[in-house]
Wavefront OBJ file of the C-alpha trace (Angstrom):
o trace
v 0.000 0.000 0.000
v 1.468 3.576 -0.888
v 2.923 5.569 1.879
v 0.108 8.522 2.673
v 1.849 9.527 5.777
v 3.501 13.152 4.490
v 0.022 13.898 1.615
v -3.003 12.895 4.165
v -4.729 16.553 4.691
v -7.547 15.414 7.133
v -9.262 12.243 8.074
v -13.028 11.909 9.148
v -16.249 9.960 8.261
v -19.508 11.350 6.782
v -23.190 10.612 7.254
v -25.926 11.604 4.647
v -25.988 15.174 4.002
v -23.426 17.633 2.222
v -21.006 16.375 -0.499
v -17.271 16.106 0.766
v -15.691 18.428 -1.682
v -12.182 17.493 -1.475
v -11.255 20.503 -3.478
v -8.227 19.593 -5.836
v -7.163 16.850 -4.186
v -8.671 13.295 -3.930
v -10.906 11.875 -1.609
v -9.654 8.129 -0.527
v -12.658 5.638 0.772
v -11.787 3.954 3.646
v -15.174 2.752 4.862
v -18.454 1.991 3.924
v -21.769 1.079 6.138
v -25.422 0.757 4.955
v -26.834 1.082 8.180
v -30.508 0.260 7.100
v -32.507 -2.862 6.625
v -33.012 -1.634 2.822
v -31.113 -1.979 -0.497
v -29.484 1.251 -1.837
v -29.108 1.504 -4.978
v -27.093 4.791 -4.839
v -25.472 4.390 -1.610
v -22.652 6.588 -2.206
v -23.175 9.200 -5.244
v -19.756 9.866 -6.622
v -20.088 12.928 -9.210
v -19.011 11.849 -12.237
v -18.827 8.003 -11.594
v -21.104 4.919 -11.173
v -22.676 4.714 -7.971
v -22.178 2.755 -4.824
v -24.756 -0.303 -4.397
v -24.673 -1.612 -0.831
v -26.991 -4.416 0.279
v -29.109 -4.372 3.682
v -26.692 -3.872 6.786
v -23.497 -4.073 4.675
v -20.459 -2.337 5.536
v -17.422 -2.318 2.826
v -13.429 -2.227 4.568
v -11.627 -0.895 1.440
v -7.848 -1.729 2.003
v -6.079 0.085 -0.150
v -8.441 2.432 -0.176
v -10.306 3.328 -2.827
v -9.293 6.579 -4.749
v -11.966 8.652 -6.270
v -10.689 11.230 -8.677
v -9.736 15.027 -7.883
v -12.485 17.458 -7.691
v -14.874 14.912 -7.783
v -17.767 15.219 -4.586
v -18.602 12.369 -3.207
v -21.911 12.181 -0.938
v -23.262 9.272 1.219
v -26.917 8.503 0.812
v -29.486 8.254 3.932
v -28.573 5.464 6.356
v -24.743 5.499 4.774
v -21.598 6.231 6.337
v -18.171 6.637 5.438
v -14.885 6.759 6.598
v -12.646 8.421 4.695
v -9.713 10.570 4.120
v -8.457 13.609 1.812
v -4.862 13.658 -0.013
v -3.001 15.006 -2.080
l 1 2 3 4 5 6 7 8 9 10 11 12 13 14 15 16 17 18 19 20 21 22 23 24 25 26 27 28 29 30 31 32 33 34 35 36 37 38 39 40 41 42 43 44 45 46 47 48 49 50 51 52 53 54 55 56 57 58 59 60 61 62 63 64 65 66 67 68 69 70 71 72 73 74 75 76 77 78 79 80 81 82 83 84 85 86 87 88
């Protein structure tokens, strides 16, 4: 796995609500939790991508993480989570 350790400019997770604008850098995916007893077909809504499917109750450990392009947003849906963190 590649060496964040001197590029990593904030770590956090994220609920449904806002879009994590990670500016020009990249947002990295560490995490990912359907906390409902429902299907989501657009779990997380990445802007310019496909979107996340999670099943009932699933949770996704992404390791290496998953990188989603610069500027794209990236927003959780209702009942989501994610744990993630913003590099260069």
């Amino acid at each position: 796995m590649a060496n964040f350790g001197d590029q990593i400019l904030g770590v956090s997770f994220q609920t449904a609500g806002s879009a994590i604008d990670p500016g020009s850098n990249s947002v990295y995916i560490t995490a990912i939790i359907n906390g409902t007893v429902n299907a989501i077909a657009a779990g997380v809504d990445l802007e310019s991508s496909s979107d996340i499917i999670l099943g009932a109750n699933q949770a996704i450990n992404l390791d290496p993480p998953f990188k989603v392009p610069a500027d794209e947003t990236v927003t959780p849906a209702a009942g989501v989570t994610i744990g993630y963190f913003i590099a260069k």
